[in-house]
C-alpha positions in Angstrom: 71.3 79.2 82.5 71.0 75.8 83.8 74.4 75.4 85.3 74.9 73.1 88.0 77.9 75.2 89.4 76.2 78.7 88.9 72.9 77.3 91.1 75.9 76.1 93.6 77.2 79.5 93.4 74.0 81.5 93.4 73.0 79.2 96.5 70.1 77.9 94.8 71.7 74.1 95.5 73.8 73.2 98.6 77.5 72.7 98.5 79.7 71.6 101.5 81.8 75.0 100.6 85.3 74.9 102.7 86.0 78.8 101.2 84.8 81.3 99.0 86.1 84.8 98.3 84.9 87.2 95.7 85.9 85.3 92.9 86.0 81.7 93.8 83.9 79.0 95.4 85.5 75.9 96.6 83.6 73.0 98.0 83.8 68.7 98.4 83.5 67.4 95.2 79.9 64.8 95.6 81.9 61.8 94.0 85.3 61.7 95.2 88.2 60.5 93.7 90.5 60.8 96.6 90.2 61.8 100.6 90.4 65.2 100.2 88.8 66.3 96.7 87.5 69.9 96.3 86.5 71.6 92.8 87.3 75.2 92.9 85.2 77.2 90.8 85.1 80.7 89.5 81.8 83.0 90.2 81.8 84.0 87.3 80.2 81.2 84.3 83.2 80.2 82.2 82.6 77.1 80.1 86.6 75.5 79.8 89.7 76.1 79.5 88.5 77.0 75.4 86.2 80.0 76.7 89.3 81.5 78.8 90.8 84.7 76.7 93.7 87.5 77.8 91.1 88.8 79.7 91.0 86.1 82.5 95.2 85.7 83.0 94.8 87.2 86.4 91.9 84.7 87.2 93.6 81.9 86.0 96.6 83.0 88.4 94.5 83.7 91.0 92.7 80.5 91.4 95.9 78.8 91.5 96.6 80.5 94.5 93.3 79.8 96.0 94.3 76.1 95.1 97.1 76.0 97.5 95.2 78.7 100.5 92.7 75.4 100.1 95.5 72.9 100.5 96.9 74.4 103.5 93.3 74.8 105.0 92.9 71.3 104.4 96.0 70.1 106.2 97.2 68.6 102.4 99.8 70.9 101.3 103.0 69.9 103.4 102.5 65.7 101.5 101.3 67.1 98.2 98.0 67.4 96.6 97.3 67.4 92.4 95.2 70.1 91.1 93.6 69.1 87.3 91.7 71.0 85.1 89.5 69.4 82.3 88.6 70.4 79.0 85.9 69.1 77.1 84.3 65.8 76.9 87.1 63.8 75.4 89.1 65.5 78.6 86.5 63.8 80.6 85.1 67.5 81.8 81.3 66.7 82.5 80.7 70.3 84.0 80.6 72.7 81.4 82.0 75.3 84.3 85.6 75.6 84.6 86.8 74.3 87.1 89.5 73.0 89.1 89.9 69.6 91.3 91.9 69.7 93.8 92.7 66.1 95.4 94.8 64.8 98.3 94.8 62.9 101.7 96.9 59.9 99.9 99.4 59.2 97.7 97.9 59.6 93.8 100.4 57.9 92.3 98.2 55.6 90.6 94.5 57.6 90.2 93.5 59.2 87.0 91.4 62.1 87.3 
């Protein structure tokens, strides 16, 4: 698998990871949309939102929760932070690893993720 996010996760290409657990990677996104912008990722090679079955509830629960751990590592979560997920081309995913951006440091009012 040629992956971008698997070889991040695998260690094959470096990341500047601010946490990772047994399940989930997080690290500064390379193009950022905002001060603080982290994509979380699960270990495990999920393609979108479309691949995720009954299965994964627990994951999808769980890296929610590693969303806000992040925040409040971050110093982001007292003034708020967005967390976006997206799905497919025409939901302007360009990863084909599920993934979640997590973006603060400023009011977001206005950015489009």
């Amino acid at each position: 698998m040629d992956c971008i996010f698997c070889r991040i996760v695998a260690g094959e290409i470096p990341a500047e990871i601010v946490f990772q657990d047994a399940e989930f990677l997080a690290f500064h996104d390379i193009h950022p949309q905002a001060p603080v912008h982290i994509l979380i990722v699960p270990r495990a090679h999920i393609a979108s939102m479309n691949e995720v079955t009954d299965r994964q509830k627990s994951l999808l629960g769980k890296l929610l929760l590693t969303a806000k751990k992040v925040a409040e590592k971050e110093n982001i979560a007292e003034k708020g932070y967005r967390l976006t997920i997206n799905c497919g081309p025409d939901g302007g995913q360009i990863v084909p690893h599920l993934h979640l951006h997590l973006m603060g440091g400023r009011r977001l009012a206005d950015l489009m993720c």
